[in-house]
N, C-alpha and C positions, 0 to 999 in steps of 0.2 A: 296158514293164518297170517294176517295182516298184522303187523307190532303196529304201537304206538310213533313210531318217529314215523313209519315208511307212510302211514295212515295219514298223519298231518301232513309230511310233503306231497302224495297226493292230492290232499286239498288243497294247498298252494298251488297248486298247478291249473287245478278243478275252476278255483276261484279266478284265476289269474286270467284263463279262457274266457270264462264270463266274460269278465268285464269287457278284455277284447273284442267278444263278438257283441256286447252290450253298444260299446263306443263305437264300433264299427255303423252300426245299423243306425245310431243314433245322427253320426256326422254326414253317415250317407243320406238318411231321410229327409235332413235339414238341408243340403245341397239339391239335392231336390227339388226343394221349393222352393228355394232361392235363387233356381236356376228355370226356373217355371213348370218343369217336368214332370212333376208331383199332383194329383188332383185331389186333395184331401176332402171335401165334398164339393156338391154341382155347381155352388156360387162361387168357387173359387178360381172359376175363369174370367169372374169379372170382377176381382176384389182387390185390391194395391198390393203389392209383393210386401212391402211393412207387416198389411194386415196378414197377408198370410203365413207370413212367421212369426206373429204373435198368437194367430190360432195353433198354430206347431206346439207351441209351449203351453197352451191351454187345455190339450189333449190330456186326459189323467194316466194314457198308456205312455204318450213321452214323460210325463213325470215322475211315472213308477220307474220305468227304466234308468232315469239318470238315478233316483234314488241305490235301484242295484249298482250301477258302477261307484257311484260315491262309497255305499260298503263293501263293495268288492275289495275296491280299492284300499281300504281301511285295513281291511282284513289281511290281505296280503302284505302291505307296507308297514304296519302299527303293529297287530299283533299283541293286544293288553287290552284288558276290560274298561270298561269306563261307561256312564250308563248312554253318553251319545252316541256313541257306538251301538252300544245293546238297541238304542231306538233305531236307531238309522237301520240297523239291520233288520230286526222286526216287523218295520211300517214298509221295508223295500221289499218283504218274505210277504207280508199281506196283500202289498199292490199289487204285484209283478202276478201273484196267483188268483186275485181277482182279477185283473187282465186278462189272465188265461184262461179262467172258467167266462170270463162275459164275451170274449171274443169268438170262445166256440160255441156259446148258446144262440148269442143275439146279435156277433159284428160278423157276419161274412165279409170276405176280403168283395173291395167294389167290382162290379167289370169293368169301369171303367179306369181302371190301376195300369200306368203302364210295365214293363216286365221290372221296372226297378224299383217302383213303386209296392208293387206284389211281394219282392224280395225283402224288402225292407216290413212290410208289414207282417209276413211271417214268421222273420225273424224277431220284431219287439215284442208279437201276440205269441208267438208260440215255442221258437225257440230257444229267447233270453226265460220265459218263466219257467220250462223243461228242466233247464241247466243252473236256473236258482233253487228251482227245489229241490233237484235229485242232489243238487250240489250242499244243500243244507240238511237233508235227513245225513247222506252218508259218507259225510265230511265237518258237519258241525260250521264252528267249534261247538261244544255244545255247553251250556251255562250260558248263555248269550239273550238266556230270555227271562225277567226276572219279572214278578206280579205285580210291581212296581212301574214298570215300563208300557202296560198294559196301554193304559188311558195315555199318556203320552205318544205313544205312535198310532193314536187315531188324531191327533190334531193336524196331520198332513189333511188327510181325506175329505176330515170336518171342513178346513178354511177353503180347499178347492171345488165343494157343493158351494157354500156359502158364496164365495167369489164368484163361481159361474152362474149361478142363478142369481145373482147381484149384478153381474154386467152383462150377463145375457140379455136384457128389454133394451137396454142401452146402446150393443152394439149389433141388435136382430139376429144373433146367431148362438147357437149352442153345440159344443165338442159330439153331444150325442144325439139320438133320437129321442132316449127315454127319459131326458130331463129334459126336451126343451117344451117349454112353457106354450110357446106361441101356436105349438099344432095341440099338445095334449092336453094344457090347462096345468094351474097349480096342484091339482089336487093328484092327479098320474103323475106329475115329477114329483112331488111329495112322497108319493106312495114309493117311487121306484129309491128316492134317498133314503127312506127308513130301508126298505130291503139291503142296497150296499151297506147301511151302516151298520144293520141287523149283521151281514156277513162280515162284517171286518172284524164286530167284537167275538162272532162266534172262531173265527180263524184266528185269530190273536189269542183266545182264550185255549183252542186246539193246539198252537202252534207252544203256549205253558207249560201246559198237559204233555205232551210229545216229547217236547226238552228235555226233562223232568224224565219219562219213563226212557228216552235213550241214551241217556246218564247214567242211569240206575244200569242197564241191560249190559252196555258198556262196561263198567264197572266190573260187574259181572262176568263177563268175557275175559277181564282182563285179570281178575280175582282166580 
């Protein structure tokens, strides 16, 4: 059986990977595009390299991801509760795992990805969310989610619907298929923003609930 100290430095270790292959995927996607090699979608063979590193960061998969390395990061160097921690950790555990559940329902990787391209997408959509969550059920820390922090790590989510579909008419483009306005109408983006935000409180509220019972189980084991 695992003790408690051998258990925690495993998770340092656990976390510590993350974030490497977080930042990894992160610096290499971004070069990328900045190097023209990247085709994030079909307009962006004719879009100014500016703009397409601002659609980079408008992406809600590249912003879940830095969210995971920001509390990887935390996690392994800080190591003390504090409740921006407990969010940053939270709103990075809800992103990174809606990424992962939307990217194998509705984003197939494009064909037209080149092989670096492909690498880097499978690694933000499917690898960094594998290795956040297996890394948070059974590694913790756990107490890191509190009923309190609930509503606060949905304000990432909330402000980047709002923002995209506020600059979306503005600059004719949208990060996804199923919020953009201009093919489906207000009323299909609308519907698909209630669903993500339907899924964030349900995952956030799961993600309490789970805390909570692997504390207790924990505990238990350790009792």
């Amino acid at each position: 059986m695992t003790g408690p100290s051998t258990r925690q430095t495993i998770g340092r270790y656990w976390h510590l990977a993350t974030f490497a292959v977080t930042v990894f995927a992160l610096v290499f996607q971004l070069y990328l595009v900045a190097s023209g090699d990247s085709i994030l979608d079909s307009s962006a063979v004719t879009t100014a390299r500016p703009e397409q590193i601002r659609r980079y960061f408008s992406y809600f998969t590249i912003q879940a991801n830095l969210l995971v390395a920001v509390s990887t990061y935390l996690l392994v160097r800080v190591r003390r509760d504090s409740q921006v921690l407990r969010v940053l950790r939270l709103a990075s555990l809800i992103g990174i795992t809606v990424t992962g559940i939307v990217a194998a329902v509705a984003l197939p990787p494009s064909p037209s990805y080149t092989t670096g391209s492909l690498v880097c997408d499978r690694l933000l959509h499917i690898v960094v969310p594998v290795l956040t969550f297996v890394g948070w059920v059974a590694f913790g820390p756990r107490g890191l989610v509190a009923r309190a922090d609930v509503l606060p790590s949905l304000i990432w989510p909330i402000v980047w619907l709002v923002a995209t579909l506020t600059l979306g008419p503005v600059v004719h483009w949208y990060p996804y298929p199923f919020i953009n306005v201009d093919r489906i109408g207000y009323g299909s983006a609308l519907l698909s923003c209630t669903a993500i935000a339907a899924l964030f409180l349900a995952l956030a509220t799961l993600a309490l609930w789970a805390d909570r019972r692997l504390s207790r189980d924990r505990a238990t084991m350790a009792g």
